[in-house]
N, C-alpha and C positions, 0 to 999 in steps of 0.2 A: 581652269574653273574651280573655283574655293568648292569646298565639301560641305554641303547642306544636308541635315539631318530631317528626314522626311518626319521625326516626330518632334512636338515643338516642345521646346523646355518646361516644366511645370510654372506656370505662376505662384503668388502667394496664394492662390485660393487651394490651385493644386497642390503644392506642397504643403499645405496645413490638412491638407484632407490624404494624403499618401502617409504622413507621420502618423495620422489618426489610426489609419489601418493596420499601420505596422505596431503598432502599441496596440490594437485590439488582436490580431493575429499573436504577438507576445503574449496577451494575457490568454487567450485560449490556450497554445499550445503550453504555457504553466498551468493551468487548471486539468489541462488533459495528462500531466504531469505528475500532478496528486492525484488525481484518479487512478489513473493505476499505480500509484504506491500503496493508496490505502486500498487497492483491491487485493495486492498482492501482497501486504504486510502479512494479515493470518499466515496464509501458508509459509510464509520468509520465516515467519515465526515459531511452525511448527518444526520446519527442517531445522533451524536452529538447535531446538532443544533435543528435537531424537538424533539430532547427527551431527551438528557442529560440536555441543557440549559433551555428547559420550565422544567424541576425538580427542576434548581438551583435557578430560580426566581422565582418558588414558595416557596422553601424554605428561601430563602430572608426575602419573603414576614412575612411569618408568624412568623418572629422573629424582626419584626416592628411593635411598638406600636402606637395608632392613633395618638400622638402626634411626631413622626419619629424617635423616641430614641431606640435603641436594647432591647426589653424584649420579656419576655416569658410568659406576659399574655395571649396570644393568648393561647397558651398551657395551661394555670393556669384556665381559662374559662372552657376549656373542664371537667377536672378534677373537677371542684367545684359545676358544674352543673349535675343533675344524668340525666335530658333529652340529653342531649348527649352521656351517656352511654347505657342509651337503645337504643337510637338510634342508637349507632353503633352493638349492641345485637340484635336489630330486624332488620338489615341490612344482619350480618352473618348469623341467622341463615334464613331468607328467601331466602339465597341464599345456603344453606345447603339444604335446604328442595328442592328446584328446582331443583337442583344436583343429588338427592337420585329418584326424581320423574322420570327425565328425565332416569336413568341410569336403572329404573324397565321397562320404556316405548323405552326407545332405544335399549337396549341389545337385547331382540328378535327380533328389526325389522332390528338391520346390523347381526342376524343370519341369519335372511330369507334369506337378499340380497346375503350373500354370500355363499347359498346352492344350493339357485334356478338357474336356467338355466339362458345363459346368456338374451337369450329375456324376461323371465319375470322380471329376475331382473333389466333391466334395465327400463322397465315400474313402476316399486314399487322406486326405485332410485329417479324416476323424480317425483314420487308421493312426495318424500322426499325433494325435491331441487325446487319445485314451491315456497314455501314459501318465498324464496330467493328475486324471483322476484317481491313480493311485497311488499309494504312498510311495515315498521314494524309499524308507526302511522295507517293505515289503516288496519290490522290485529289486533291491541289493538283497534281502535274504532269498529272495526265487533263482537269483543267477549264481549266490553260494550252493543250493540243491543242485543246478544245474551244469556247474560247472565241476564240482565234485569228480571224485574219482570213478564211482560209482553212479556218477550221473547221466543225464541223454547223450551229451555230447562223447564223453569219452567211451559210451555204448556203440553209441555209434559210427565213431572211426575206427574203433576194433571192428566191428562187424563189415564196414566196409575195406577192411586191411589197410588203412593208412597208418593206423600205430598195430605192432604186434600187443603193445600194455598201457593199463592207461598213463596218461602223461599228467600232473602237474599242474594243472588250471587257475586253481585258486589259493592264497594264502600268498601270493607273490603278485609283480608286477604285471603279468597277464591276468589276471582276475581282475586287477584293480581298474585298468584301465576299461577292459568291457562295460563294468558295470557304471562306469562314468561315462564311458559315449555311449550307453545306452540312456541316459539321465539328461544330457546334454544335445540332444543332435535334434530333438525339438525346440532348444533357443536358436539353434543358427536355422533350419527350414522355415520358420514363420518370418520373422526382416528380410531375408533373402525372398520367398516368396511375394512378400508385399512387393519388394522393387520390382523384382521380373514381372508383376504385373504390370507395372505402368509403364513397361516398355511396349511402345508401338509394335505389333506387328507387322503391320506395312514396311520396316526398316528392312527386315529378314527378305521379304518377297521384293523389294527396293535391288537389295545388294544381287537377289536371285539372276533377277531383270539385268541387272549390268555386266551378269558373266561370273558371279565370287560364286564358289561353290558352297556348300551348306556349312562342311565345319569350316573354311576361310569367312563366310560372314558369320560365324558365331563367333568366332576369337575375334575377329575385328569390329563385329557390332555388339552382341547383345550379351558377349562378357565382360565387355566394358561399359556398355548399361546398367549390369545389375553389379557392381564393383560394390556400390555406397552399401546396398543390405545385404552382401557377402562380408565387409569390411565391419560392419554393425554386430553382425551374426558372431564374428571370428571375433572380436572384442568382448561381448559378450560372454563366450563362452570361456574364453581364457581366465576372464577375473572370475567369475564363479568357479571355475575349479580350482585358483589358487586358497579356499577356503572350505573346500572339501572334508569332511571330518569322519562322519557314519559309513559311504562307501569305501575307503582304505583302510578304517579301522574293523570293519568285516570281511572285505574282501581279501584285504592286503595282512589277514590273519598278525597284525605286530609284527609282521618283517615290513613291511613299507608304510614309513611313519612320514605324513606328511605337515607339513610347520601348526596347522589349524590343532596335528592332536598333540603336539609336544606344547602348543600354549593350554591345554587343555591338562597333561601333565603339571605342569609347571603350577597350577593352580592349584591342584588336589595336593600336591607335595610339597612345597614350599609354602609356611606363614605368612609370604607378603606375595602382593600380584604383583613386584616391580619386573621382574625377568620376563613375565606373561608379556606384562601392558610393551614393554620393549621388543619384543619378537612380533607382538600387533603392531607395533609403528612402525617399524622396517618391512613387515609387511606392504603396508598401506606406502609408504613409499617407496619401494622399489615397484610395485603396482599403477601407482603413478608415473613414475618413470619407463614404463614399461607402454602405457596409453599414449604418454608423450612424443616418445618414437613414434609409435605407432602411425599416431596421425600428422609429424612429421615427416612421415614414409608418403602415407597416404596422397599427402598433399604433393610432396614430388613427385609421386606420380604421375599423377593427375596432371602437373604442370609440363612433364614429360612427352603427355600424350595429346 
């Protein structure tokens, strides 16, 4: 038996009137095309000039040698010198370490918020969001009082016998770091908190129901639920501390000089910003490379599981 198509072919009326539509459908979705360009021109435009154009002129910059000519000493500096390679060494990895700290000290407190009841949690919320409202110069000078030698803390590990004297807190890497996960553990709680909202709780009491016990359905559900605003959070927090500048130059008393204060050097001490503007672009792209992975990681992950 031949193969009969239950719908019957367009005639010419049909197909003069299916061409019409598809040329009106083309002209719509072009008009709804410029519409949102010229909706979205403005802002295109602002990000341009605050952020695409200070990138181009710093990149200018550091491809100008102090005598105005095009070179790439600026870059050949970096490379010859090893105090710039640790420098940018003890930049990632303090801002790795802060990342790691913040995500042991945030992860249970956006579980709290998002189990407890809405009154408490919005009391522990706001415990979470004072910070905000004050300065962060004034929260780095309170944890140099406090971390001090003569401060609460080392008061009170003498008094409890943990140290016989007091120990060392601030002016080094231990200082520096507190006072940054103290600064920092409010950007990974709030993305993290949003996701673990929108997770079902019916999954938890789901997994209950079929025999997984509480922490096997939390690693197997609801930590891979809230992955994306843990993964947001820890991105987050990383590129803002690689640009740290006020917290290690108080804390870390000039023994831990992270890349943000040596371009800040570089400016005050040298007549041209070429060395600066080139320790900002290697910045910015090892930074980028660093996102890259990142959510090349993320994504096989994801495809993993």
């Amino acid at each position: 038996m031949a193969n009969v198509s239950i719908f019957p072919a367009p005639g010419p009326i049909g197909q003069a009137e299916f061409e019409a539509n598809r040329r009106a459908l083309e002209r719509d979705r072009r008009a709804e095309t410029r519409m949102r360009i010229n909706l979205t021109l403005p802002a295109l435009l602002v990000v341009f000039v605050l952020m695409v154009c200070p990138i181009l002129w710093l990149l200018s910059l550091s491809v100008v040698a102090g005598d105005g000519r095009l070179s790439l000493e600026n870059y050949a500096l970096f490379f010859s010198e090893q105090v710039y390679v640790e420098m940018f060494l003890k930049t990632f990895m303090i801002a790795f370490v802060v990342t790691v700290i913040c995500v042991f000290l945030g992860y249970p407190v956006a579980y709290l918020l998002a189990i407890l009841p809405p009154a408490w949690s919005g009391v522990l919320m706001l415990a979470v969001l004072v910070p905000f409202w004050t300065s962060g110069l004034v929260r780095t000078f309170s944890w140099l009082i406090i971390l001090q030698r003569n401060g609460i803390v080392n008061k009170s590990l003498v008094w409890l016998g943990v140290i016989d004297k007091p120990i060392s807190l601030v002016h080094n890497m231990t200082g520096t770091v507190i006072g940054m996960v103290h600064i920092m553990v409010p950007f990974l709680i709030l993305p993290l908190y949003a996701s673990m909202k929108a997770i079902d709780g019916n999954l938890m009491r789901a997994g209950a129901n079929l025999g997984s016990s509480p922490t096997h359905a939390f690693f197997r559900i609801f930590l891979p639920l809230s992955m994306p605003g843990l993964v947001a959070g820890m991105i987050m927090v990383f590129v803002m501390c690689l640009g740290f500048y006020i917290t290690p130059a108080i804390l870390g008393g000039g023994k831990i000089k992270m890349i943000a204060q040596r371009i800040e050097e570089s400016i005050s001490l040298y007549p041209t910003w070429g060395p600066a503007a080139a320790l900002a672009v290697l910045l910015l792209l090892m930074t980028a490379v660093c996102l890259f992975v990142s959510l090349k990681l993320v994504r096989w992950l994801a495809a993993g599981r």
